[in-house]
Each structure stands twice: as structure tokens, then as C-alpha cells.
C-alpha positions as CSV (number, residue, x, y, z in Angstrom):
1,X,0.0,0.0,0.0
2,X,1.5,3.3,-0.9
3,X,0.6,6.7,0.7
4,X,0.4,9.4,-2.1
5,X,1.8,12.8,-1.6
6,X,0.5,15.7,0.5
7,X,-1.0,18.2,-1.7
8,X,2.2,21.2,-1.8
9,X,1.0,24.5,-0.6
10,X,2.0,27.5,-2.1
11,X,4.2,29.5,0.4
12,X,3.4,32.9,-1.5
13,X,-0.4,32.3,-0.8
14,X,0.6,31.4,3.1
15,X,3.0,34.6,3.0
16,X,0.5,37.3,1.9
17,X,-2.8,35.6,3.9
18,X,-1.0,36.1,6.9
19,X,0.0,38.9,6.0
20,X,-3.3,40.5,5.2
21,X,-4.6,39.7,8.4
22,X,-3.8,43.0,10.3
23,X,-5.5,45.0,7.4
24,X,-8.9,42.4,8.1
25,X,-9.3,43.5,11.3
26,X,-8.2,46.8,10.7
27,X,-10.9,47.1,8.3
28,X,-13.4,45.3,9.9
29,X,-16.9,47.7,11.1
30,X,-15.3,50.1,8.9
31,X,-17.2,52.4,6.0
32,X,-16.2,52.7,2.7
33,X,-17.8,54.9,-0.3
34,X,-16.4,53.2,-3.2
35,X,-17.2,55.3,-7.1
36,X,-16.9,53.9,-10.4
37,X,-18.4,55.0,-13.3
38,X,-20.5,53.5,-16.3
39,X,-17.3,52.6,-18.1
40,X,-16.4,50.0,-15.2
41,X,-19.8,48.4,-15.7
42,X,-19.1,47.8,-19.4
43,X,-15.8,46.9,-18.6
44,X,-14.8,42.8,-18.4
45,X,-13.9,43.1,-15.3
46,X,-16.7,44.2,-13.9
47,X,-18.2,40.4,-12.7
48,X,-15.2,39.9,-10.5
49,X,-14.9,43.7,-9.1
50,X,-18.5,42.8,-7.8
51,X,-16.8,39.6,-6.0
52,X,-14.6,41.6,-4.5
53,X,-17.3,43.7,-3.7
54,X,-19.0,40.7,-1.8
55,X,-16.0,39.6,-0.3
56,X,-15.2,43.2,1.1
57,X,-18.9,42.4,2.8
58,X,-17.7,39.1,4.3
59,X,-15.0,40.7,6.0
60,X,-17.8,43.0,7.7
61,X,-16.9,46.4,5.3
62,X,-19.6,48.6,5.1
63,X,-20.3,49.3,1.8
64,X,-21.8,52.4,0.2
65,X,-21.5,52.1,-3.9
66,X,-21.9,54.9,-5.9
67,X,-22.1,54.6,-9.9
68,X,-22.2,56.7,-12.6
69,X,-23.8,56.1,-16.3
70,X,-22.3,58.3,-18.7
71,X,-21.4,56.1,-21.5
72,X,-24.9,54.5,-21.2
73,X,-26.5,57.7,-20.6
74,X,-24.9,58.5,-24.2
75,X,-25.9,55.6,-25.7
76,X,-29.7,56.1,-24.7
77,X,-30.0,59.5,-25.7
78,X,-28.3,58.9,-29.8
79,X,-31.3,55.7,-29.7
80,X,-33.8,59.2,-29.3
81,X,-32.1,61.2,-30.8
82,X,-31.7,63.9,-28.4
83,X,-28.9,66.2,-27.7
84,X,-27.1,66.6,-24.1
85,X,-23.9,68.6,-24.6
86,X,-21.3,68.9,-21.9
87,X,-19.7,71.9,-20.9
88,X,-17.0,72.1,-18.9
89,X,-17.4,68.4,-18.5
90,X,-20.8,68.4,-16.9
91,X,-23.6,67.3,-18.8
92,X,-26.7,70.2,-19.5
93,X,-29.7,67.9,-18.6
94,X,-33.0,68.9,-20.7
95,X,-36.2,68.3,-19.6
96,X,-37.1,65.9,-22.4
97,X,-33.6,64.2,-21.7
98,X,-34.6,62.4,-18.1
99,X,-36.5,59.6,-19.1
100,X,-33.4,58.3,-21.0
101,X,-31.3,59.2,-17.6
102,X,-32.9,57.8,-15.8
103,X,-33.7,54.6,-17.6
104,X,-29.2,54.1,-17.7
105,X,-29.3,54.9,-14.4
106,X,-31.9,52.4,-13.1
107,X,-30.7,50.2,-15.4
108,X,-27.3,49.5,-14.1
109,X,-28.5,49.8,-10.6
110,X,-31.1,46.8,-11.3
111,X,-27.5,44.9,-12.6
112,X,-25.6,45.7,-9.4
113,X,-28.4,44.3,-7.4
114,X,-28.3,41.1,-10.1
115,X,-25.1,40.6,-9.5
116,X,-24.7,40.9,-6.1
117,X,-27.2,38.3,-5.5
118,X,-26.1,35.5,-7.0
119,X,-25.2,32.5,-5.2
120,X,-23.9,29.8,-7.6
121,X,-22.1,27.4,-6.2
122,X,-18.8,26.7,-7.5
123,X,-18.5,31.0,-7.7
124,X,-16.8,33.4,-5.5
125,X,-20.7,34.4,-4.7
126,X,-21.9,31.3,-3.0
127,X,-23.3,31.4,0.0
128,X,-22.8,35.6,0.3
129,X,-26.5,36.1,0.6
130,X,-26.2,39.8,0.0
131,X,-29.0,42.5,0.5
132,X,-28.2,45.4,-1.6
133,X,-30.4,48.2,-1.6
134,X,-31.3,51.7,-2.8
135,X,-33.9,54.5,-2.4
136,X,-33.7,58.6,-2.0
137,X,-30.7,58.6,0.2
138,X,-29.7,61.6,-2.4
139,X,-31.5,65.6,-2.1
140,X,-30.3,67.3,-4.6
141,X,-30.9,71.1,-5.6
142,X,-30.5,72.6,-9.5
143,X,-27.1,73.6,-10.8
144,X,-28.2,76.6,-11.8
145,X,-27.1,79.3,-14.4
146,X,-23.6,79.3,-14.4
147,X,-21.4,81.6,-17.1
148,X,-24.4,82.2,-18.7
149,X,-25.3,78.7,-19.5
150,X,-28.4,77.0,-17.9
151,X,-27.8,73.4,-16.7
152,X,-31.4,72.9,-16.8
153,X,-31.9,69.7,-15.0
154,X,-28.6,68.7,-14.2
155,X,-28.0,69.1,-10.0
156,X,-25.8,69.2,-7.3
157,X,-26.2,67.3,-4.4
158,X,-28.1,69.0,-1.5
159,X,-28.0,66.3,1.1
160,X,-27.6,62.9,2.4
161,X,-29.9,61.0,4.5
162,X,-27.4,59.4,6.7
163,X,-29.4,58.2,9.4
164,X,-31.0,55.9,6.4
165,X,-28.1,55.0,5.1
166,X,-26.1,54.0,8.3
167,X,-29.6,51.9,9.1
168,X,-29.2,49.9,6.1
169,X,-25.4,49.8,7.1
170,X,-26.3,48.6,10.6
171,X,-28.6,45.4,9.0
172,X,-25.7,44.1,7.1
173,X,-27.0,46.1,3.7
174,X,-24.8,47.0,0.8
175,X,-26.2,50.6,0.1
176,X,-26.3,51.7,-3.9
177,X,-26.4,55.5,-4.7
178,X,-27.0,56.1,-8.2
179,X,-25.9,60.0,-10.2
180,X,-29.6,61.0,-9.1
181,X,-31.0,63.2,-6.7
182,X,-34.6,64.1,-5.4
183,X,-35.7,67.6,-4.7
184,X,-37.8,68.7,-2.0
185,X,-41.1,69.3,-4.7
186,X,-40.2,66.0,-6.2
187,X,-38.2,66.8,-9.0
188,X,-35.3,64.5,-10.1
189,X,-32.4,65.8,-10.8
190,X,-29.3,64.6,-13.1
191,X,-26.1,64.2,-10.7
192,X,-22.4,63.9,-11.2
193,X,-21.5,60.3,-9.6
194,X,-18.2,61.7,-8.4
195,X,-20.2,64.5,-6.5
196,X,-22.4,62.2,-4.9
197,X,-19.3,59.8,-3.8
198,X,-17.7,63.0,-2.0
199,X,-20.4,63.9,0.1
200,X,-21.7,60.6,0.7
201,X,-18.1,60.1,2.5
202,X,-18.0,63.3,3.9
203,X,-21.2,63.1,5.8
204,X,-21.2,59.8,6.9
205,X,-17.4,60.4,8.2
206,X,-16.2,57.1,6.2
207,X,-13.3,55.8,6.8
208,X,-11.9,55.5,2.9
209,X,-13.0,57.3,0.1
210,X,-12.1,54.9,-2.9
211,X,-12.2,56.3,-7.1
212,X,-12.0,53.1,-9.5
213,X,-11.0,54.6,-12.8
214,X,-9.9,52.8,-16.2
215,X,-5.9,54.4,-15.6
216,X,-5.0,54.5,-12.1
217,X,-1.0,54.9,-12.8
218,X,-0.4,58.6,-11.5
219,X,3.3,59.5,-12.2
220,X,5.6,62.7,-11.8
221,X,8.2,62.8,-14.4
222,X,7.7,58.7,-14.6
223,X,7.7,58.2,-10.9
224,X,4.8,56.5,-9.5
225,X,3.4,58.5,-6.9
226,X,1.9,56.1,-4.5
227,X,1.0,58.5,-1.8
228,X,0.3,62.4,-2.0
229,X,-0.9,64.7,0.7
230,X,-3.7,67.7,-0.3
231,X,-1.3,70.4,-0.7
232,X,0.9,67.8,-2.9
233,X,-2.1,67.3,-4.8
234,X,-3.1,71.2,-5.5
235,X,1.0,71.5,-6.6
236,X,0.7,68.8,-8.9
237,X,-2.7,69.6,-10.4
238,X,-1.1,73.4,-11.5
239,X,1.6,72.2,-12.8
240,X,0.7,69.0,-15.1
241,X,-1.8,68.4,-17.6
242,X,-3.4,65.4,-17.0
243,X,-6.8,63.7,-18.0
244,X,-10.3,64.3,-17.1
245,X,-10.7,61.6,-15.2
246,X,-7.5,61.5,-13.2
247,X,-8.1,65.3,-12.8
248,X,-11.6,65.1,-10.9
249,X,-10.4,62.5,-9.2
250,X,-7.9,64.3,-7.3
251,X,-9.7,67.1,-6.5
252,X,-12.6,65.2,-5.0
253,X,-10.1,63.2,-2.7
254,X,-8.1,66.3,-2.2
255,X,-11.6,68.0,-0.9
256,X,-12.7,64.7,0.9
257,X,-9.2,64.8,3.2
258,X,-9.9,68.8,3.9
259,X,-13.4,67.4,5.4
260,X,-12.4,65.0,7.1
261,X,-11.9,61.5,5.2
262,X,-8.9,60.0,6.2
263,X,-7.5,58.2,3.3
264,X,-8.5,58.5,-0.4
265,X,-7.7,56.0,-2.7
266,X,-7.5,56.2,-6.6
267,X,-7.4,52.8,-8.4
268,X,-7.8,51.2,-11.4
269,X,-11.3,48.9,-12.2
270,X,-9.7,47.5,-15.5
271,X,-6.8,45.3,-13.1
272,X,-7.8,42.7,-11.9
273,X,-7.9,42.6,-7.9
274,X,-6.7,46.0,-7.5
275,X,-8.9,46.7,-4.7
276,X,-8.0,43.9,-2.6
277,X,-4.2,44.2,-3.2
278,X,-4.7,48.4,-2.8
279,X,-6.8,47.0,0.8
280,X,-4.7,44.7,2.0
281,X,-1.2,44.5,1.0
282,X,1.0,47.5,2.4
283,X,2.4,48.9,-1.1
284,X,-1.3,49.0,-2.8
285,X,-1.7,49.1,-6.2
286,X,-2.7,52.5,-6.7
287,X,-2.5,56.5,-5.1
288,X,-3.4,57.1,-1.8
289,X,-4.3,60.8,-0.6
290,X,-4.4,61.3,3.1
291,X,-4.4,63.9,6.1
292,X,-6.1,66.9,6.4
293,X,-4.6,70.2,5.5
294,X,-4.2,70.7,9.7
295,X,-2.1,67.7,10.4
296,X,0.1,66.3,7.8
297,X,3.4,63.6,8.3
298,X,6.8,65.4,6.6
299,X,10.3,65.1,7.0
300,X,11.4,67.6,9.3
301,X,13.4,70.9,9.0
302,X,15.7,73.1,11.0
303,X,12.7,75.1,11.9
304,X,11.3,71.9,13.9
305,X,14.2,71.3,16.8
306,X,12.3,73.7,19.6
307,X,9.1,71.4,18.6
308,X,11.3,68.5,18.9
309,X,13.0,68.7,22.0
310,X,9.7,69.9,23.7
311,X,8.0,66.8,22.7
312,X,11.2,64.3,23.7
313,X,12.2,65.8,27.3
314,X,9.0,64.5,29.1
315,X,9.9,61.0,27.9
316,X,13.7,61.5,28.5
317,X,13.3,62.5,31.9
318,X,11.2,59.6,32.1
319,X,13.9,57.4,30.9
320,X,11.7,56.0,27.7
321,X,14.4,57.4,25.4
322,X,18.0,58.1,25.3
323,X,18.8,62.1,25.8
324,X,19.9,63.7,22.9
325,X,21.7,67.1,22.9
326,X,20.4,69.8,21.1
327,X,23.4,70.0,19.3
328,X,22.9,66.0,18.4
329,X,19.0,66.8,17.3
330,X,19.9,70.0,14.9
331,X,22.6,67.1,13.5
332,X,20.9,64.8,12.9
333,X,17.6,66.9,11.7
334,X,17.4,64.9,8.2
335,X,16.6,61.5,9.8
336,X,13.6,62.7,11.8
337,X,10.1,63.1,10.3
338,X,7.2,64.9,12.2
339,X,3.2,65.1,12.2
340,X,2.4,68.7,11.9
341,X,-1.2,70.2,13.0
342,X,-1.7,74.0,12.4
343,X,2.0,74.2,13.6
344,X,2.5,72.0,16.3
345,X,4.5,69.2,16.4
346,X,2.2,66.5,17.6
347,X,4.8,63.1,16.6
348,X,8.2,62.5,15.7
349,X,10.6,59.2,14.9
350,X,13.7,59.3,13.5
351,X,15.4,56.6,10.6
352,X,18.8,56.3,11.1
353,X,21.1,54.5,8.8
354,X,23.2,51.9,9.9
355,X,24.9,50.0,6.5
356,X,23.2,50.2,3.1
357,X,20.5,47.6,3.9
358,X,19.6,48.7,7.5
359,X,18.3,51.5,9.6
360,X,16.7,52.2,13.2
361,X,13.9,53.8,14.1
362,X,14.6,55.3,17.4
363,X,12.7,58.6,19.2
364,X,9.4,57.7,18.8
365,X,7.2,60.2,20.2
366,X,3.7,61.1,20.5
367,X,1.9,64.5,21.8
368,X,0.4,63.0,25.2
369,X,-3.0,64.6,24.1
370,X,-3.1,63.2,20.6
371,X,-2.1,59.4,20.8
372,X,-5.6,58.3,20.4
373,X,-5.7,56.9,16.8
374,X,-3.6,55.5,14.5
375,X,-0.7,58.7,14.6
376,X,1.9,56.3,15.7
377,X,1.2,53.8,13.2
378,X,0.9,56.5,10.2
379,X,4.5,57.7,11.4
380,X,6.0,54.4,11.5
381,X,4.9,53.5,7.7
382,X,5.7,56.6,6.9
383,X,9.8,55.7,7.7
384,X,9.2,52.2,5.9
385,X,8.6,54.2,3.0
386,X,11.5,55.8,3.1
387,X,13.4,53.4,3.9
388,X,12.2,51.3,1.0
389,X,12.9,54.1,-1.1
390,X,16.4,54.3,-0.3
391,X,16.7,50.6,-0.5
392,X,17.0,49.8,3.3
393,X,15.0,46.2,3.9
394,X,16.0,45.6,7.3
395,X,14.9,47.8,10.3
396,X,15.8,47.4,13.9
397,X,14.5,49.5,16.4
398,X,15.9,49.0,20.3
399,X,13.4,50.1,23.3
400,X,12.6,49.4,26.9
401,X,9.0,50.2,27.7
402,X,7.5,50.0,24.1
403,X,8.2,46.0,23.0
404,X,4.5,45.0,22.9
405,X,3.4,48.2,20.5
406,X,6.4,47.6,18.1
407,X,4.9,43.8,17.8
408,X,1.8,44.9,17.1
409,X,3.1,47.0,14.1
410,X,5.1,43.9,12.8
411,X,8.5,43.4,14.7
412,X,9.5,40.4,16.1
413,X,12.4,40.0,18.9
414,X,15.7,39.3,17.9
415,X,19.1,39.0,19.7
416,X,21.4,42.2,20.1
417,X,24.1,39.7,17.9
418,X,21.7,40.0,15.4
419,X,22.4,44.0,15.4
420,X,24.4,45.0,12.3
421,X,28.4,45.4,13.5
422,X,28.1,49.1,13.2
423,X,25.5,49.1,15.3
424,X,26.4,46.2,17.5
425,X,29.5,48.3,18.9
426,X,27.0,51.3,19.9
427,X,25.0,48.7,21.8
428,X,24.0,50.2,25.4
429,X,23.9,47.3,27.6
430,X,22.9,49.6,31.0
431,X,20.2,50.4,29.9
432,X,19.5,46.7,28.7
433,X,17.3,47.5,25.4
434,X,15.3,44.7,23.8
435,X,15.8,44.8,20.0
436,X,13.1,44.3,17.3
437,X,13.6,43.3,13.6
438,X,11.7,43.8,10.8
439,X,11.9,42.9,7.2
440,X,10.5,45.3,4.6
């Protein structure tokens, strides 16, 4: 009798499940607004974007969709002959246009809803058993005269009903918002879906505002820019010439992080599980605006030492960290990086570079008043990505009183022999630090 083989497991699947699992829980309870247009729907890979979709549900997201229909709102209107212009990139809406609107509209709201319900077995759906709903979560108000041009039934979005929609959120409901919106004397009015994304995340504070566009690749000078903050984002948009769609994108998410939305993510629909890999692995797959215009991460400047030093004595004196001179901090100015808000200093940490494959983070510092949240965390990923930038794939980080909140960001315990040499000789045995390793 011969025992056949264990089936072989792939150790790249084991590597980035288990590696995803801090983003799960992360993301867990959480509320996400998440745009595409009618080109997605067309697109081929729409039928697995909606299993992602459905997984994102499974891993208890809260889901708010929001579509737009402007390719199939063309389509209808050339069947009946009717003319729609756009000016300035937003559609004038006449009268005698709506019943063509709003059959696109309703039409790819009715295939969400299909598509979201199926259970096949044998399909990523099985078993999801997904209520998707939508109604007039949406008041909207006329665009108005603007330039001299009447937009006629084309509107701008008045209102949300969040108490509605965090209801539905609250049963387990995937919530669809279509480019509509419903007056107070019952008129219906012809929306931008981009609009109705942005203040569907602004007023029901979600936690990620998410664009799915066909091109997602934002570059400077052929430089992938993976992360921007608003003021980054203003810079870029005078400077470059970029399309539409890329262009409205970033100046929703660059007004969705001045009201508040944390994190704004641009990706592309057309790749196929560029959501999950944006969600869940920590380079993404697309561009990431975040912060608020009050509180940003940046490296720090010779202007920042008074900030610095007032934010490290307390835990000096405390005997948390090592006391550095003044001299040492104006130094050494170029390895630290800070979270500014409205000109405080709130955070600091500092990369230093040991050999050409390693640095330490070291002064790791939080304004007592402000370490609710994720600050220290944001800071932290902040140095990874410089230090992947700069080629570094090894960090080490030596503390006392903090071992249990470096695991939690991914650091495991290693001996001080495992310290590179140069930073083996440095190594302060009196104060008997434990030292942490992470691979980037």
C-alpha cells in the first residue's frame, strides 16, 4: 500500500494571507464609499470587481457604492435622438432628456443588485447572501445658471440622508447611490457620480474614500506617486496636464481629506484585484491621498528642533528614550520626520542608517494629548517608505517600555548579535534595550 503525496502548498499564498490579516481587522466595522463610473460596468472586469465587492462584505466592510452612467446615458440619448452637450465636462440635462437618464441609471442599478445576488455554487458568490439596496438617500438642488449657461436639469447634491443609510449599514446592507437626486417638490435631478461619492463620505465620516478609474497609474516625471498629501495634490494639479478623469479624481479626494476623510484612494477597475491588493497589502496598487490640511506627516526641518525637543524631554526624563543634545538633534535633523497640526509638532521618529540595507527607528514620540488613533502607526509607515525608497529592507529598532506596541506593528524579537556590526558596537547594555527586527 502506498501513501500518495500531501498536496504542496504554495508559500506565496501562506506569506500574503497572513499577511493581510492585520489589514482584516483593521478594516473590519469600517465604512467605505467606493465610485466607479459606467465605463467599469461595461468593462470585463466588472463580474469579479462585484466579487470583491462581496468579499469586502464578508470581511464585515460597510459598503456604500456609488455609480455613474455616462457612456450608457450617451448611448440612450443617440437611440432618441436627443442632444445633451457637456460643458465644462458636466452634462446640461434637458427636460425631455430624463426619461433616457434615468432609464441608464436604473438600469445599471437593477444589474448591481443582479449581480450581487447571485449565489452559484462553485463562484466566488456562494453562500454571500447579499441585501443590496437603494432609495432617496440623495436631495439634490438645480445647478443653476452658471457663465451664462443653464444646466437645466442637471443638480448638485443638496444632502444625504445618513441616518438611512447607516440603518441599512447597521442590517448588514450594501447601500447603492446612483448619479440621481430628489428635490424637495419631487423633481429628479441629473447628478455627477463623483459628487455624490464626495459627500456621501464626507457626511457619513467614512473611513476611505475609494475612485475606481480605467488608468490609475499617477506619475511625476515617470515616478509613480503612490502616496500624496492635499497640498501635494493642489502642486501637482497646476503644474501638469493630466486627463479628465484622473483630474476630478484628485480634486474630489483632495476635498474629501480637507473634510475630514482619512484616506482616499484612486485605483484602477480595469486590473484585476486591484482593490484587494490596494486593501490589503501594504504597497497597494494604486495612489493614496491622506491627512487633512491641519495635520500632515513630513520630513522635518531646521525650523522643527524647539518642537522636537519639547516633545522628547518629558519622555527622557522619564527614561523611555536616550537624551539627545540639542546639538545631536539639529545634527541629525534629516533623519527625523514629524506630524504637523496648524504648527504644532504632535509626533516624531527618526530613521537612522546603519549600513546600506539597514536602519533604526529610534525617538518615537507622540503628543500625550493626541495618541488616540492611528498617529503612531501613520508615522511608522511613513519611515518604511522611506526606507524602502532608499533601498533599506532591514529595520531594527531598540526600546525598553515599548516592545508590545512595536509587535503589534510587525516586529519580532531578535538578539542584540543580530544588530548590524556598526550598530552592534554602539550597543547600550545599561540600559538593557530589547531589540526588534523587521523585514521590509
Amino acid at each position: 500500500m502506498t501513501t500518495s503525496a500531501m498536496p504542496q502548498i504554495n508559500p506565496e499564498y501562506v506569506h500574503w494571507f497572513r499577511n493581510s490579516a492585520p489589514y482584516i481587522n483593521t478594516h473590519r466595522g469600517k465604512t467605505f464609499v467606493i465610485m466607479f463610473g459606467g465605463e467599469a460596468v461595461k468593462h470585463p472586469n466588472f463580474s469579479t470587481l462585484i466579487h470583491d465587492f462581496a468579499l469586502l462584505h464578508s470581511l464585515g466592510i460597510n459598503l456604500v457604492l456609488v455609480h455613474g452612467a455616462r457612456p450608457q446615458i450617451e448611448t440612450n440619448l443617440k437611440e432618441v435622438n436627443i442632444t445633451s452637450p457637456l460643458h465644462k465636462d458636466i452634462r446640461l440635462t434637458p427636460r425631455e432628456a430624463m426619461p433616457s437618464i434615468l432609464q441608464a441609471v436604473g438600469a445599471i442599478r437593477l444589474q448591481i443588485e443582479a449581480q450581487l445576488s447571485m449565489g452559484l455554487a462553485n463562484s466566488p458568490m456562494y453562500g454571500s447572501r447579499i441585501d443590496a439596496v437603494s432609495g432617496n438617500f440623495v436631495t439634490a438642488r438645480p445647478y443653476g445658471i452658471r457663465d451664462g449657461v443653464d444646466y437645466q436639469m442637471t443638480g448638485e447634491v443638496r444632502s444625504i440622508d445618513v441616518d438611512a443609510i447607516k440603518n441599512n449599514l447597521l442590517h448588514n446592507h450594501i447601500v447603492i447611490l446612483g448619479s440621481m437626486g430628489y428635490s424637495a417638490t419631487g423633481e429628479v435631478f441629473n447628478l455627477l457620480a463623483e459628487d455624490v461619492a464626495l459627500s456621501a463620505a464626507v457626511a457619513l465620516n467614512a473611513d476611505k474614500l475609494i475612485f475606481l478609474g480605467e488608468e490609475a497609474d499617477i506619475e511625476d516625471n515617470g515616478r509613480p506617486l503612490h502616496e500624496m498629501i492635499p497640498n501635494e495634490v493642489d502642486r501637482f494639479l497646476r503644474e501638469r496636464d493630466i486627463n479628465h478623469e484622473i483630474n476630478y479624481f484628485l480634486h474630489c479626494a483632495s476635498d474629501a481629506c480637507r473634510q475630514g476623510v482619512h484616506r482616499t484612494h484612486i485605483i484602477s477597475y480595469a486590473k484585476d484585484g486591484a482593490l484587494l491588493e490596494e486593501l490589503f497589502t501594504r504597497d497597494g496598487s494604486g495612489t493614496l491621498i491622506s491627512h487633512d490640511p491641519y495635520e500632515e506627516i513630513r520630513r522635518a526641518n531646521i525650523d522643527d528642533v524647539v518642537g522636537l525637543i519639547e516633545l522628547l524631554t518629558p519622555l527622557e526624563e522619564q527614561g523611555i528614550l536616550v537624551a539627545r543634545s540639542r546639538e545631536r538633534i539639529e545634527q541629525e535633523i534629516d533623519n527625523y520626520s514629524v506630524i504637523e497640526r496648524d504648527g504644532m509638532i504632535l509626533g516624531c521618529a527618526a530613521l537612522n542608517p546603519i549600513d546600506e540595507s539597514s536602519a533604526e527607528v529610534a525617538c518615537v514620540a507622540i503628543h500625550p494629548d493626541y495618541r488616540s488613533g492611528s498617529r503612531g502607526a501613520d508615522l511608522l509607515a511613513f519611515l518604511e517608505q522611506q526606507a524602502r525608497s532608499h533601498g533599506v529592507h532591514k529595520l531594527f529598532v531598540l526600546t525598553t517600555r515599548t516592545a508590545h506596541w512595536f509587535v503589534e506593528q510587525g516586529f519580532a524579537e531578535v538578539d542584540s548579535s543580530d544588530l548590524p556590526e556598526a550598530r552592534r558596537e554602539q550597543y547600550n547594555n545599561g540600559r538593557n534595550s530589547k531589540v526588534f527586527q523587521k523585514m521590509l
